[in-house]
C-alpha positions as CSV (number, residue, x, y, z in Angstrom):
1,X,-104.5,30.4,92.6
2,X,-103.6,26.9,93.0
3,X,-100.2,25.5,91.4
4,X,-99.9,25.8,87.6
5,X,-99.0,23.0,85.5
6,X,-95.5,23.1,84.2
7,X,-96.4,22.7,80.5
8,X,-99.2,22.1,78.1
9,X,-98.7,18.6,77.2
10,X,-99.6,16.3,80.0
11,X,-96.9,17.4,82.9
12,X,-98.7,16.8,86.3
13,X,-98.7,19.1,89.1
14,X,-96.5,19.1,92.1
15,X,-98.9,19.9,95.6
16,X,-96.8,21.7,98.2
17,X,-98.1,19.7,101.3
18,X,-101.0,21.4,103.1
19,X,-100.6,24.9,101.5
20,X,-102.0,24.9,97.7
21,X,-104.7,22.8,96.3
22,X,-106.5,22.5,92.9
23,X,-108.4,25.6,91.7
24,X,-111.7,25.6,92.9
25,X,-111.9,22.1,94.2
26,X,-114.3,22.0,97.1
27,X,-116.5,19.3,98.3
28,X,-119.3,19.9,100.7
29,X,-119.4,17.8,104.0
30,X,-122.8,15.9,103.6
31,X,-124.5,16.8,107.0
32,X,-124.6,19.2,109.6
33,X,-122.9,17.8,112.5
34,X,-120.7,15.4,111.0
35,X,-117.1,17.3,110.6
36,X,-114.8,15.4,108.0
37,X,-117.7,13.2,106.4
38,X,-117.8,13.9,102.3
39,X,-120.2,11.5,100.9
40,X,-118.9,9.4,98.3
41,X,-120.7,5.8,97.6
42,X,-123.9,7.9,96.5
43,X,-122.7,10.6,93.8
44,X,-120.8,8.9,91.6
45,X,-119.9,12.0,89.5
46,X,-118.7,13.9,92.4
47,X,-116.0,10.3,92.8
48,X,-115.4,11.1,89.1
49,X,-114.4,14.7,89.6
50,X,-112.4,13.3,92.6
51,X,-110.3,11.2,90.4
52,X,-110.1,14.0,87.9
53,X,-108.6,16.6,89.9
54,X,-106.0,13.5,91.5
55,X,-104.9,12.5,88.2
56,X,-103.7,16.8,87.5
57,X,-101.3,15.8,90.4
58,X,-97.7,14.1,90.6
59,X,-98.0,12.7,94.3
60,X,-94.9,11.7,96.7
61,X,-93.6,8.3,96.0
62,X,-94.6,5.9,99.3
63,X,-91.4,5.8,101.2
64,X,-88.8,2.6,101.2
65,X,-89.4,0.9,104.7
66,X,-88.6,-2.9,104.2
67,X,-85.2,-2.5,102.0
68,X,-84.0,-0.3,104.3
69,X,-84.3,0.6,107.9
70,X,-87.3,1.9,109.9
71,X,-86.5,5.5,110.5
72,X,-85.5,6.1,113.7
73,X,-88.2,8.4,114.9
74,X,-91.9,8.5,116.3
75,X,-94.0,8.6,114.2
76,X,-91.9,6.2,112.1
77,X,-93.6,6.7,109.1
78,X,-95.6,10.4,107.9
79,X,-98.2,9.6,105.1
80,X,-96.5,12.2,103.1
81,X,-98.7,11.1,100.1
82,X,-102.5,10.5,102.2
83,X,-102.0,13.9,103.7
84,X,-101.6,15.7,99.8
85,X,-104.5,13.3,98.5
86,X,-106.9,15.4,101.3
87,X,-104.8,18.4,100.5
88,X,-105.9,18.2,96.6
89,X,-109.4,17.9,97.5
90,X,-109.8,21.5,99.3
91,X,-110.4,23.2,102.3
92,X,-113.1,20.2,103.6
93,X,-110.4,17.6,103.8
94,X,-106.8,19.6,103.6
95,X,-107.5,20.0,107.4
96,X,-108.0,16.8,108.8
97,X,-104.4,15.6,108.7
98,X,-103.9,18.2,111.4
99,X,-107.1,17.7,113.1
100,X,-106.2,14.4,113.0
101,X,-103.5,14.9,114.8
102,X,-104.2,16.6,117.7
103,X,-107.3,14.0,118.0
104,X,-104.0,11.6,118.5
105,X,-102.9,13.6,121.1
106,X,-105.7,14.4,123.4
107,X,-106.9,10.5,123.4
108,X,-103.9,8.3,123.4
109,X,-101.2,7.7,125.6
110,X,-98.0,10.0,125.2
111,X,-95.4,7.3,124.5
112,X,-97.8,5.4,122.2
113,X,-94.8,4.5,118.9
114,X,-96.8,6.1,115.8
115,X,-96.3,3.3,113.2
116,X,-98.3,6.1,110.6
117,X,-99.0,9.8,111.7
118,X,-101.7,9.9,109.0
119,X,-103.6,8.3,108.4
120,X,-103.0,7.2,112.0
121,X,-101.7,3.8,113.1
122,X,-99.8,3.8,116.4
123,X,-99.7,0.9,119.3
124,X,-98.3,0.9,123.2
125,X,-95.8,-0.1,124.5
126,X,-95.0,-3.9,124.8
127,X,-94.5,-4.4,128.0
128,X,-97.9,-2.0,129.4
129,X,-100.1,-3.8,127.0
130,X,-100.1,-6.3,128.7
131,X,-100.3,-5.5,132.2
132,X,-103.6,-5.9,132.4
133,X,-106.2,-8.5,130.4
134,X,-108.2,-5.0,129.4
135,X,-106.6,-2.5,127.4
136,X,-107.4,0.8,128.5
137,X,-108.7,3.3,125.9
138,X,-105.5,5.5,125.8
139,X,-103.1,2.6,125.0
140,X,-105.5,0.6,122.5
141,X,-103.9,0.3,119.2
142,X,-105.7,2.3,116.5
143,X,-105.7,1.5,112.7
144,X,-107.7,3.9,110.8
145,X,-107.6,4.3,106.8
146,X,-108.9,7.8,106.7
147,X,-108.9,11.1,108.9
148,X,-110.6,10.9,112.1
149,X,-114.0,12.2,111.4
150,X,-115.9,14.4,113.9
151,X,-119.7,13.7,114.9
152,X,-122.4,15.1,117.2
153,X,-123.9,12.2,119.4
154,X,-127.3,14.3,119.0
155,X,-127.2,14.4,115.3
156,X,-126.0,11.1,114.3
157,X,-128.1,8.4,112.6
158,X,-128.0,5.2,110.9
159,X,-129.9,4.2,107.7
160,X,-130.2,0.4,107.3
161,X,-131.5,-1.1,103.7
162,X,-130.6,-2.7,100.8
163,X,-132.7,-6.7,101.3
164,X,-134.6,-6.3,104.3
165,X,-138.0,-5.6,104.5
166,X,-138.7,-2.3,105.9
167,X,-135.6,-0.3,105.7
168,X,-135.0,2.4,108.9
169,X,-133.6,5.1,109.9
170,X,-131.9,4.9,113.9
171,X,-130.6,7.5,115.9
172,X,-128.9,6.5,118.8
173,X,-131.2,7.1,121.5
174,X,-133.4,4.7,119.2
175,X,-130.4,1.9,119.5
176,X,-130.0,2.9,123.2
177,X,-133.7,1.8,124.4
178,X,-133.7,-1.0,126.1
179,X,-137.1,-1.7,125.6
180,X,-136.7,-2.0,121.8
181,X,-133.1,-3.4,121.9
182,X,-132.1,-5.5,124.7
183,X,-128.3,-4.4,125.8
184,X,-125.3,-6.6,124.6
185,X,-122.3,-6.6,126.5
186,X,-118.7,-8.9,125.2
187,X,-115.0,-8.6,126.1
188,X,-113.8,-8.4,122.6
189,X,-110.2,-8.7,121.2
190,X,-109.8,-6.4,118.1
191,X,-106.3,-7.2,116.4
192,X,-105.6,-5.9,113.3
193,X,-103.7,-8.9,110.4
194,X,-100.5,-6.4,110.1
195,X,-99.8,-7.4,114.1
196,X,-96.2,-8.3,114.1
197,X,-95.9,-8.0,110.2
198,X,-92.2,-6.5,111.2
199,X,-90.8,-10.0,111.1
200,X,-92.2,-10.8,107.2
201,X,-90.7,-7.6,106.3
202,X,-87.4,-8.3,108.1
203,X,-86.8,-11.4,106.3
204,X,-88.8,-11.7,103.3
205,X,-90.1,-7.8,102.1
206,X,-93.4,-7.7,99.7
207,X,-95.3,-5.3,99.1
208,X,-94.7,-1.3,100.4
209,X,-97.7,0.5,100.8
210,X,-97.3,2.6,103.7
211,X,-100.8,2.3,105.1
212,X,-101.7,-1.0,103.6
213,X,-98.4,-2.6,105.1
214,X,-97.6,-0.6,107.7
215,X,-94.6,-2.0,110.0
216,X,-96.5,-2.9,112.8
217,X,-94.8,-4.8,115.8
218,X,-96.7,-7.0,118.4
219,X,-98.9,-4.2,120.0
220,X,-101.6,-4.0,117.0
221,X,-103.7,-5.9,119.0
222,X,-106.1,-4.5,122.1
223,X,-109.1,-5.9,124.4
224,X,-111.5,-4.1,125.5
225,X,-115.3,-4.2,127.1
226,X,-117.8,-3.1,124.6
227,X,-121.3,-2.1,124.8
228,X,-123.7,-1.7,122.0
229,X,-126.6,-3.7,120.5
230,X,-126.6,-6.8,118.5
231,X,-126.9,-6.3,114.8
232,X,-129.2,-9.5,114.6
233,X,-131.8,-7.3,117.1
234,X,-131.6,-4.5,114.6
235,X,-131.9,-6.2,111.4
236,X,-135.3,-8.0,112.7
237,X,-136.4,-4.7,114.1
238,X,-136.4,-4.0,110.0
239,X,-138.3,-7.0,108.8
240,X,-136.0,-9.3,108.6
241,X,-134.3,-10.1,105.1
242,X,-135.4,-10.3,102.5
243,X,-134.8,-13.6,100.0
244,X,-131.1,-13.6,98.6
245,X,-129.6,-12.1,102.0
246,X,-126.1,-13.2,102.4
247,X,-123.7,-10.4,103.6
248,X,-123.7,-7.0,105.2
249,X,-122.4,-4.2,104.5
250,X,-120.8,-1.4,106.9
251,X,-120.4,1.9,105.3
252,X,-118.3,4.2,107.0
253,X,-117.9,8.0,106.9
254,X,-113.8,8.3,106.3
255,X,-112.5,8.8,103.1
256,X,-110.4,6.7,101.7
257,X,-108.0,6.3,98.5
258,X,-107.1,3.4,96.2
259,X,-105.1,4.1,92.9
260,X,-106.2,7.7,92.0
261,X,-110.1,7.0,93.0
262,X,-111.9,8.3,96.3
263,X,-114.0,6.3,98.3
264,X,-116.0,5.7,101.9
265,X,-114.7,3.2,103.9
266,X,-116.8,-0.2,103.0
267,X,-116.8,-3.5,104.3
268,X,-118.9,-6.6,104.3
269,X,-119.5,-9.5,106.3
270,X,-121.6,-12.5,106.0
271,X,-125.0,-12.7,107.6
272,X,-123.8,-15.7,109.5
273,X,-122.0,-13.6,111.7
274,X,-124.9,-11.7,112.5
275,X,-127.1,-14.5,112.9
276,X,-125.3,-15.7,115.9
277,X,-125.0,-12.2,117.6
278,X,-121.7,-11.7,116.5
279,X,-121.9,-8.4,115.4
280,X,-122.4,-5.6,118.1
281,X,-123.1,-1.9,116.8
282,X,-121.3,-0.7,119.8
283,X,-121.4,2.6,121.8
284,X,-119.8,2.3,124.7
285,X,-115.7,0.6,125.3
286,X,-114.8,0.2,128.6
287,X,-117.6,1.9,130.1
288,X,-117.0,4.8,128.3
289,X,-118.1,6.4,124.9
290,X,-116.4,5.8,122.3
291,X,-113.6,7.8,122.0
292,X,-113.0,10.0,118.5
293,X,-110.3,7.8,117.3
294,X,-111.9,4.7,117.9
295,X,-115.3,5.4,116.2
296,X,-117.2,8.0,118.3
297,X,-120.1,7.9,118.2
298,X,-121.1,4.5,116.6
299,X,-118.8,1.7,115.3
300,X,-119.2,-2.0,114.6
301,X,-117.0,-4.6,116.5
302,X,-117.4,-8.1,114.7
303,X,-116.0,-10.6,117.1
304,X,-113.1,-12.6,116.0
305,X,-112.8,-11.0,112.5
306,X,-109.8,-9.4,111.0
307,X,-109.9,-5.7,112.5
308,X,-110.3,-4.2,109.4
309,X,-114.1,-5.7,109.5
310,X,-115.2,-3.4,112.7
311,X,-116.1,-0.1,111.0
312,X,-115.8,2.7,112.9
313,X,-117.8,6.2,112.0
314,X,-120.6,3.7,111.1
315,X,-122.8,5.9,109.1
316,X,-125.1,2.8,106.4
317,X,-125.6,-0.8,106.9
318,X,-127.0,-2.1,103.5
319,X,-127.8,-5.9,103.4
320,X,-126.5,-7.5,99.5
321,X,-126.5,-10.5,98.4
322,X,-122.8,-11.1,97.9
323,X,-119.4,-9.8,99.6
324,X,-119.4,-6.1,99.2
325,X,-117.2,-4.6,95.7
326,X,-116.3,-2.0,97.7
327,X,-112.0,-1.8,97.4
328,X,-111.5,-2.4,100.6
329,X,-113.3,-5.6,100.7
330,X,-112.2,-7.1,97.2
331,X,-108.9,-5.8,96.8
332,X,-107.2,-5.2,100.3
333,X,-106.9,-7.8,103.1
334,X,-106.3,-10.6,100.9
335,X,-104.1,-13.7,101.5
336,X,-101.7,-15.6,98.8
337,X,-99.7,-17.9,98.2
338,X,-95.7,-17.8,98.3
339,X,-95.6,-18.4,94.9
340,X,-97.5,-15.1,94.3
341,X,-95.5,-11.8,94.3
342,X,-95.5,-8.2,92.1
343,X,-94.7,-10.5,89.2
344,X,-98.1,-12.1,88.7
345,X,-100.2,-10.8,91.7
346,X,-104.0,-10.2,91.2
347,X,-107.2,-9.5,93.3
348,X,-108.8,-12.9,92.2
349,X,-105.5,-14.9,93.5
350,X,-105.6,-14.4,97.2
351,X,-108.6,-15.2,99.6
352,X,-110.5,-12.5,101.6
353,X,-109.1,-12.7,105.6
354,X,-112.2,-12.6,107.5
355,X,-111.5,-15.2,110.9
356,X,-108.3,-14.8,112.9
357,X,-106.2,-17.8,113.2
358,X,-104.5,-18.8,116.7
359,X,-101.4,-16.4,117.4
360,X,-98.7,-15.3,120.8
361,X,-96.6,-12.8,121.1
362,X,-93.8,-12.3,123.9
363,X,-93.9,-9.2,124.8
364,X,-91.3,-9.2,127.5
365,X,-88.1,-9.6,127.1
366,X,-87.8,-7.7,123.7
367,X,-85.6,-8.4,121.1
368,X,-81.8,-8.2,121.7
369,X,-82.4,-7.9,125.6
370,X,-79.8,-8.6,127.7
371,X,-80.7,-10.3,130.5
372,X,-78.5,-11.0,133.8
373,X,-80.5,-13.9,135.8
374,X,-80.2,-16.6,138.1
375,X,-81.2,-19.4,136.6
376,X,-84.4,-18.7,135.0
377,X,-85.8,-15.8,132.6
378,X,-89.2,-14.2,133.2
379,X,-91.5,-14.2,130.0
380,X,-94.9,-12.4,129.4
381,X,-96.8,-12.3,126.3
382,X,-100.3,-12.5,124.8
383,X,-102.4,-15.4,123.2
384,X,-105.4,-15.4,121.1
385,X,-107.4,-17.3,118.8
386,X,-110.3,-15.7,116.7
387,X,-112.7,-17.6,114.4
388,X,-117.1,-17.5,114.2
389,X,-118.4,-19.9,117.4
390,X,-115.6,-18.5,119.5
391,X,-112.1,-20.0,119.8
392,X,-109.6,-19.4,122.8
393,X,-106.5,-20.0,124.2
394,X,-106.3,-23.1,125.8
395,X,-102.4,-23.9,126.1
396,X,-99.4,-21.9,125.7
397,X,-95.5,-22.8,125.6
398,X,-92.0,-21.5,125.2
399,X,-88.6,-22.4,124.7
400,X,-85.3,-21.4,125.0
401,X,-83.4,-23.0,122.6
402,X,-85.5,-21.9,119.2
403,X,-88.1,-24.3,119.7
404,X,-86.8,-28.0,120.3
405,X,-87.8,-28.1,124.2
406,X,-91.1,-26.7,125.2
407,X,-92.1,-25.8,128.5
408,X,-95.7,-25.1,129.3
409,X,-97.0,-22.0,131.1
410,X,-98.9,-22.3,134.5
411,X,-102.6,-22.3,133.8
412,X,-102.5,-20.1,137.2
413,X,-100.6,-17.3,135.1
414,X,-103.4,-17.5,132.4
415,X,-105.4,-14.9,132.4
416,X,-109.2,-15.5,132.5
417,X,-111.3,-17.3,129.5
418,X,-113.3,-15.5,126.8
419,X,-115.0,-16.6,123.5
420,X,-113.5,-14.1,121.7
421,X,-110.8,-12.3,123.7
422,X,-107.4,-13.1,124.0
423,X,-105.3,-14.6,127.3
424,X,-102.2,-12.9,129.2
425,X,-99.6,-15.1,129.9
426,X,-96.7,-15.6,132.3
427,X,-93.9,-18.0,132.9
428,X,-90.5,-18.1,135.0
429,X,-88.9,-20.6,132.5
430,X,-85.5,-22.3,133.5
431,X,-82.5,-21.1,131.8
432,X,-79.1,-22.9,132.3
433,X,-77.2,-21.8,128.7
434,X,-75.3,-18.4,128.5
435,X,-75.5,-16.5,125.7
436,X,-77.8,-15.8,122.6
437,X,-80.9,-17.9,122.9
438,X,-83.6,-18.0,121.0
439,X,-86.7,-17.3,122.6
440,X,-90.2,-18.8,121.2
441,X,-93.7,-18.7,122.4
442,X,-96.6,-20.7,120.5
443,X,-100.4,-21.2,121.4
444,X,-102.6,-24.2,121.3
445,X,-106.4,-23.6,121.0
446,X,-109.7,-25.3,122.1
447,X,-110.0,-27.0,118.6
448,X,-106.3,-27.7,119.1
449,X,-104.6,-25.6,116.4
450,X,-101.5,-24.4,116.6
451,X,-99.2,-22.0,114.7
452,X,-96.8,-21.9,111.9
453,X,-93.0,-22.9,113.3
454,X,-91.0,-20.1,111.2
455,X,-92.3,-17.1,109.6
456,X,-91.2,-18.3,106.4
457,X,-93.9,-20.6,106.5
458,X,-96.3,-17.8,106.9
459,X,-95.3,-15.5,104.8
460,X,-97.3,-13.3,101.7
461,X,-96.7,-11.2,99.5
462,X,-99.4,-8.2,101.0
463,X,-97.1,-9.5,104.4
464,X,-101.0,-10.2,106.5
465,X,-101.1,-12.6,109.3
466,X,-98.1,-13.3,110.7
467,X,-99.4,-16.2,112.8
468,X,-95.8,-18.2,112.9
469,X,-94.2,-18.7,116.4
470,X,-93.1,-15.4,117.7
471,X,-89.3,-15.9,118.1
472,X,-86.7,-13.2,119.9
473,X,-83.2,-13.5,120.5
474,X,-81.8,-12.2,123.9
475,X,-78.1,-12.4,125.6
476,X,-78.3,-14.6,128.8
477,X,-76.1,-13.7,131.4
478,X,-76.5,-16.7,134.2
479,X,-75.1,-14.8,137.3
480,X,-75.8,-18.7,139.3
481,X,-72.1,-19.5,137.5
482,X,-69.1,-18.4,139.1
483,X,-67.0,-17.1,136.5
484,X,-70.3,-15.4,135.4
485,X,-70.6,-13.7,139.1
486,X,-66.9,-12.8,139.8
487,X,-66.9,-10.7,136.6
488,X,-70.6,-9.2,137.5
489,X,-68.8,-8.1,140.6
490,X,-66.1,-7.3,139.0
491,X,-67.8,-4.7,136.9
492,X,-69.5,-3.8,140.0
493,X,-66.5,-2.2,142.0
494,X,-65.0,-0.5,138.6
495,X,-68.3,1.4,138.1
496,X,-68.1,-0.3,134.3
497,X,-71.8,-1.2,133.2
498,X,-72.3,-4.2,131.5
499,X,-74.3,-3.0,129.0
500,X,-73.8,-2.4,125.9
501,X,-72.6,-6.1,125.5
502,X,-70.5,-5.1,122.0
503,X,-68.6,-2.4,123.9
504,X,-65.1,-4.1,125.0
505,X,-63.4,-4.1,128.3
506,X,-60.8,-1.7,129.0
507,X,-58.7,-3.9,131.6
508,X,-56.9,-7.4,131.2
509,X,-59.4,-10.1,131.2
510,X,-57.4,-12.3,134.1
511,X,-54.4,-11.7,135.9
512,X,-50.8,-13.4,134.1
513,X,-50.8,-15.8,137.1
514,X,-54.5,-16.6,136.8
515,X,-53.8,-17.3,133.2
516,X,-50.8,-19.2,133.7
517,X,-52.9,-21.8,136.2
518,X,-55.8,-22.0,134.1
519,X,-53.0,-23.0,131.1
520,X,-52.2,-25.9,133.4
521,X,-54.9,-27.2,134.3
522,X,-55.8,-27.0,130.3
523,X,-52.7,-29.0,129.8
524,X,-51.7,-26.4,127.1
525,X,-52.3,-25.3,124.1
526,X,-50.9,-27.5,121.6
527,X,-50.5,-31.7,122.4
528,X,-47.1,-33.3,123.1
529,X,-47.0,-35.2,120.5
């Protein structure tokens, strides 16, 4: 038996995580082959039943992560509450938490920092992401919304329909000859609109859903080579569309939740996108299959899009004649004003994200680095610029001083130029001042936009999009100074590290005659008269 309610009269249940669920609650995976998919969008009375068993449940509250401090571990946050919404639902879905899991594990780097273990969100390391203009597979940042379904290459297929004018089903060996579908091939910069959404929540908190508004830093962002077909080839390989085509629709195979309902993870775009082979239903990343996490085997990558728009588990493309209804589409990823907040926030008040504006990151130094140098500080970082035609980095610049004097970085330390990929960056920049500076990096692209100076200026309530100038603060220690160099060595022959800066120094700070010379030659302390 499952857990009893604890009175007649409307009392929800309490779920003990992963170990009881509702009596009887089972819902059949939909087809052989495809672990983890439960069909949703089609059976509107099995949703119904979905939301009935939820609402017998009292659910874990989502964690306090802006008002407070991150917890200090990895994964930062759990998904306490997503993993008892699968538990609920029985034995198909209880399990995929944990599958989930060791998916993570098997695919990804070992140090990747788990912003979410479930559903999983994690990104590399700041300074490794960027070591290269590719991301490698392992270190890629992954944002799913769901468990990480699990799908034969043999028995997958794709059903396109809805207004086009002979609707087909593909299987992948169909999408894979060449002779039907000629071969796309794109460097592609996925970033997902929560990168670097740390700073909103820092200074200005909104709202706290723990997989909505997860507390990503400046790694949710990845480029990789992908491989597929173009969706334009596919679509005329049905007919074409149909009159009143506008948008298209990407139904995925992942469950996903939204305020006691169930549903498949569905997005839309607009046909534009398509129309100039924008859109890739892609295969292969970096010359490999896809991997599990990252949408094995069949995702869509929509080039310079919000992340969210990429599908992964791509199981129905249905053409419509409007953006998709789907909760994902209408209610999530939307952009308001500062003037809206929890006090008079609605779906209708903010504007769907679909292009990614021009953003940078410095990656290295991080925040509160110390940094002992000679005269100038070494800074990496990333650029990019999304947007339909293809935007790019064209220019990049930093400053020391919190953004008064720019310098620009060497077009030799750029890395090379895509339409819709990002640009690695590098720049020795001079550094006289001693102590805290303030760090900034921003990005002018080819249609000579530019970002938002503070993050105040940038900020929402559903904390998307922090495109403002990516600012750090580090301790500069200029070892080209004297004073700065006699206590360096100083240090030196005690054995004392320098580091941390708030620790103090055991020993007098100069000798009495030192101090009585310097006195001196500072004519004092007080005046004569």
């Amino acid at each position: 038996m499952g857990p009893q309610p604890k009175s007649e009269q409307g009392a929800k249940w309490d779920i003990p995580l992963n170990k009881t669920h509702y009596p009887n609650a089972y819902f059949e995976e939909e087809v052989d082959g495809w672990h983890g998919y439960i069909e949703w969008e089609k059976y509107p009375e099995k949703k119904a039943r979905a939301a009935s068993i939820l609402s017998k449940y009292s659910f874990a509250d989502p964690p306090e992560f802006q008002l407070q401090p991150l917890p200090d571990t990895n994964p930062i946050l759990e998904g306490v509450r997503w993993k008892q919404y699968h538990a609920a639902l029985g034995s198909t879905l209880e399990k995929l938490p944990e599958e989930s899991w060791d998916i993570v594990k098997k695919e990804k780097s070992q140090d990747m920092i788990h912003v979410l273990d479930f559903p999983y969100n994690g990104e590399p390391p700041r300074d490794r992401l960027i070591e290269s203009p590719l991301t490698s597979n392992e270190d890629h940042f992954v944002r799913n919304h769901g468990g990480i379904p699990i799908i034969d290459s043999d028995k997958w297929f794709l059903d396109i329909g809805g207004l086009v004018n002979k609707p087909q089903r593909l299987r992948l060996e169909d999408l894979q000859n060449e002779s039907i579908f000629p071969r796309q091939s794109a460097v592609i910069t996925l970033q997902c609109s929560g990168t670097r959404r740390i700073e909103q929540i820092h200074e200005y908190p909104g709202e706290g859903d723990e997989l909505i508004n997860a507390p990503w830093g400046e790694g949710a962002i990845g480029t990789a080579r992908y491989t597929g077909v173009s969706l334009k080839r596919v679509l005329k390989y049905c007919g074409g569309l149909k009159e009143g085509a506008h948008d298209v629709e990407f139904v995925g195979v992942d469950t996903y939740f939204k305020k006691g309902e169930v549903y498949n993870y569905v997005v839309s775009v607009p046909y534009r996108k398509a129309r100039v082979h924008e859109v890739m239903l892609a295969w292969e990343m970096n010359g490999k299959p896809l991997p599990k996490i990252h949408g094995h085997p069949v995702r869509v990558v929509v080039f310079g899009y919000i992340g969210a728009r990429s599908v992964k588990w791509l199981s129905r493309i249905n053409v419509i004649s409007s953006p998709s209804r789907a909760p994902v589409q209408k209610k999530e990823y939307l952009y308001f004003t500062p003037q809206i907040g929890k006090h008079n926030v609605t779906y209708s008040s903010g504007f769907s994200i679909q292009d990614m504006p021009v953003s940078s990151a410095i990656m290295s130094p991080i925040d509160k680095s110390v940094i002992i140098h000679s005269g100038s500080i070494t800074m990496r970082g990333w650029a990019f610029s999304g947007g339909t035609g293809g935007n790019w980095p064209e220019r990049v610049e930093v400053s020391t001083d919190g953004g008064s004097v720019w310098y620009e970085t060497p077009y030799e330390l750029l890395s090379k130029k895509y339409f819709h990929a990002w640009r690695t960056w590098a720049i020795d920049v001079p550094v006289d001042a001693e102590g805290w500076l303030e760090l900034v990096v921003r990005c002018w692209d080819n249609a000579l936009n530019t970002q938002p100076t503070f993050v105040r200026s940038a900020w929402n309530w559903d904390l998307h999009v922090t495109s403002s100038c990516h600012r750090i603060k580090v301790y500069s220690v200029n070892k080209a100074k004297p004073r700065t160099a006699q206590r360096l060595a100083e240090l030196e022959k005690k054995g004392i590290p320098f580091e941390p800066i708030t620790k103090p120094l055991e020993f007098d700070l100069e000798s009495e005659e030192r101090y009585e010379e310097e006195m001196s030659n500072r004519v004092g302390r007080d005046p004569d008269e």
